[in-house]
N, C-alpha and C positions, 0 to 999 in steps of 0.2 A: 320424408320417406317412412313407410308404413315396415316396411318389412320386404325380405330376399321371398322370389318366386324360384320354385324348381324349373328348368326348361333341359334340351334335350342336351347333351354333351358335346361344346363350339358351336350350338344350335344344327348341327347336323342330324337331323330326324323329320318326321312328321304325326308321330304318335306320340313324345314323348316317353321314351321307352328306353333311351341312351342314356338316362342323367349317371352318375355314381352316385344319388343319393336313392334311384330307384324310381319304376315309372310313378307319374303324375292319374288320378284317377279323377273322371269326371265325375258332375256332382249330379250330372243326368242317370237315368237306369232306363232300360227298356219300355214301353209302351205296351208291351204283351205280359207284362208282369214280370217276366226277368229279374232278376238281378244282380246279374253278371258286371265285372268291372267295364266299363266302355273307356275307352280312348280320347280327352281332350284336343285331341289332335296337336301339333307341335311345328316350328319347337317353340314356340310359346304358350308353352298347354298350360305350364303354372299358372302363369297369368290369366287365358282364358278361363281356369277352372274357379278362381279366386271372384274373378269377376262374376260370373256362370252363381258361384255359391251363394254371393253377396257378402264377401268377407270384405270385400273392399269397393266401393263404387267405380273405380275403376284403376289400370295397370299400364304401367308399360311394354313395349315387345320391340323386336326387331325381326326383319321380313325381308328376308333373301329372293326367295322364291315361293310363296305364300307363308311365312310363318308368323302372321298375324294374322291375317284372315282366312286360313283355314281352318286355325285353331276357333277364333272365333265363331264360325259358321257351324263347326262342329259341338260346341257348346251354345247356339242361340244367343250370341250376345253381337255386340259393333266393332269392327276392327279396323283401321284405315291405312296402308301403307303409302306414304305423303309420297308427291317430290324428291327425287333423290337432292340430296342438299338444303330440302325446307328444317330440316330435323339437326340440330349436333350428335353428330356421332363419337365425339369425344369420348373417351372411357370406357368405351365399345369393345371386345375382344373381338378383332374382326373373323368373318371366317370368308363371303368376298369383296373385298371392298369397294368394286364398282357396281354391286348390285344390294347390299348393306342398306338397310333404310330402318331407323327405330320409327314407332309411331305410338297411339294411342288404343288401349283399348277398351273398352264399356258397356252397359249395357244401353245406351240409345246411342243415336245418331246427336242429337243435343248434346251428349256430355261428351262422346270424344271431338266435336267442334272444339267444344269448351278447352278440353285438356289438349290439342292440336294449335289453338291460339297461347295457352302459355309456354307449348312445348318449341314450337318454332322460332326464327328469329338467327340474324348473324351469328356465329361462336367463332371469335379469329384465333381456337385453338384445333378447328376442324377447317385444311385446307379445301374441302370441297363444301363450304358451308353457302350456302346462296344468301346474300347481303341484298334484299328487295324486302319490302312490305310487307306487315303481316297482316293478310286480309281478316276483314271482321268474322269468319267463318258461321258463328253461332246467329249471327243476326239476318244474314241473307239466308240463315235455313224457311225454309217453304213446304208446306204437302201439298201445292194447288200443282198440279200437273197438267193443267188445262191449259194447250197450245205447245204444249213441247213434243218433241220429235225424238225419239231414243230408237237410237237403232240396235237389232239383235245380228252380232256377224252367224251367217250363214255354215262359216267355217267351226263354228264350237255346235254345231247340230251333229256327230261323229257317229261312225257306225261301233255299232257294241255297248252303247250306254243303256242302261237297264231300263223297261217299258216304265217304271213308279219315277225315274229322275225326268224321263221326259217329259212324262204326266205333271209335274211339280214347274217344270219350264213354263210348260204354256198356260199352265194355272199362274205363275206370275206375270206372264205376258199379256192375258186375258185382264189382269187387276189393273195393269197399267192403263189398258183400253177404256175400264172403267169408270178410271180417273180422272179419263179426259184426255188421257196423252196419243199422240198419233205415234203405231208402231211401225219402222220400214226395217226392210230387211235391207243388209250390207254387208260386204264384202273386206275381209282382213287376208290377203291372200297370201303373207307370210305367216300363217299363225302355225302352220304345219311345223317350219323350221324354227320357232320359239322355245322348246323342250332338247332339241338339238345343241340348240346355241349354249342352252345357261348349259348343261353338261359338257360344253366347253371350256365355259369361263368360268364357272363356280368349284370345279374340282382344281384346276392350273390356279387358280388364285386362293383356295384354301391350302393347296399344296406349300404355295410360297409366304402365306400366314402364319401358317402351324409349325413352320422348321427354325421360327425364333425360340420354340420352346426346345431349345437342345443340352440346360441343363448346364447352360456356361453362362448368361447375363441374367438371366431371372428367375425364380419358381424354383420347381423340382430339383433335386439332382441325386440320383442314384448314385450309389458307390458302387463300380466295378473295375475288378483287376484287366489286365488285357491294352490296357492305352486311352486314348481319346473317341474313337470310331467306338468300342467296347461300352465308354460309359453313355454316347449319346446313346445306343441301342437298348439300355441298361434303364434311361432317364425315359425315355419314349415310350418303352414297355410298361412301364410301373406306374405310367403319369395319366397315358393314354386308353380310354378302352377301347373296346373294336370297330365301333362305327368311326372312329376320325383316327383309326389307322395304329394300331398298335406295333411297336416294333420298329416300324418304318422308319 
């Protein structure tokens, strides 16, 4: 291990803007000359920006609900969130743990193979650890796209997306064409209720994560007068900032 990445605070973020150490700034700047700070995207912004900078060839992350690859995307670099269970989650501060996935991240598709093949593998200290083969990942990589069939769901085509992201779609869908792949359009017809769902399950499961911190078995603990109920509120306040719930 190289060294600790900034990310956003129980990885609750997406900008990287939660940490207590203070946001995370990419190492990109604007196109029009700007130079404003831009947003690594999060919560594993540290890491994408580490990687983004070349301070490191490549990092680790973990990705709830995009927080490897949007971080990623948003700094130009690779990010993969595996298999739930291809990865050990051991050592992990969870925040939910049926949607929890660490992975690799990099700047090619090559090197997080690479780092996806050492990161994988049984851990009989993580009970949802998948105990199968670790495929050769880096060796079956290919660029020959000639004969393959990729389908684009029809349902991620949404009204309200800005005319330049669309533009940017079909300019990758057009590349695919060119490459040899055949494109067909398909249908995902739950994808509507997918943003619904994890806003069920990722807040009720970080809810029941986040309430071991209460300042009686481990970490923090505030001193206040008033009883027990007094100092959890005392220990939560002081521990916690406002994105994962201060007080509470």
């Amino acid at each position: 291990m190289l060294g600790k990445l900034n990310m956003d605070e129980f990885a609750m973020g997406s900008s990287n803007e939660t940490s207590t150490y203070g946001p995370v700034i990419s190492p990109w700047r604007r196109s029009d000359g700007g130079n404003a700070p831009l947003a690594p995207g999060g919560s594993s912004g540290g890491s994408s920006a580490a990687v983004a900078a070349r301070i490191a060839p490549a990092a680790t992350g973990t990705d709830t609900g995009g927080s490897i690859r949007q971080p990623a995307a948003f700094t130009g670099i690779c990010g993969i969130k595996p298999t739930y269970g291809r990865c050990s989650r051991w050592g992990i501060v969870s925040f939910a743990s049926s949607l929890d996935q660490a992975g690799p991240m990099a700047r090619t598709v090559r090197d997080c193979a690479i780092m996806l093949e050492a990161m994988a593998g049984f851990d009989p200290k993580d009970s949802t650890s998948l105990n199968l083969p670790v495929p050769k990942w880096e060796a079956g990589l290919s660029s020959d796209l000639k004969g393959k069939r990729i389908g684009i769901p029809k349902e991620y085509r949404i009204d309200g997306v800005p005319a330049e992201i669309g533009a940017l779609w079909d300019r990758g869908i057009e590349w695919l064409r060119d490459a040899g792949a055949e494109v067909v359009e398909i249908s995902l017809p739950h994808t509507q209720y997918a943003l619904p769902t994890y806003y069920i399950i990722a807040p009720a499961e970080a809810s029941s994560n986040l309430a071991r911190y209460d300042g009686v078995r481990y970490g923090l603990r505030a001193e206040s007068e008033g009883g027990l109920d007094a100092m959890y509120a005392a220990t939560r306040a002081e521990g916690f900032g406002r994105r994962s719930g201060a007080g509470s």
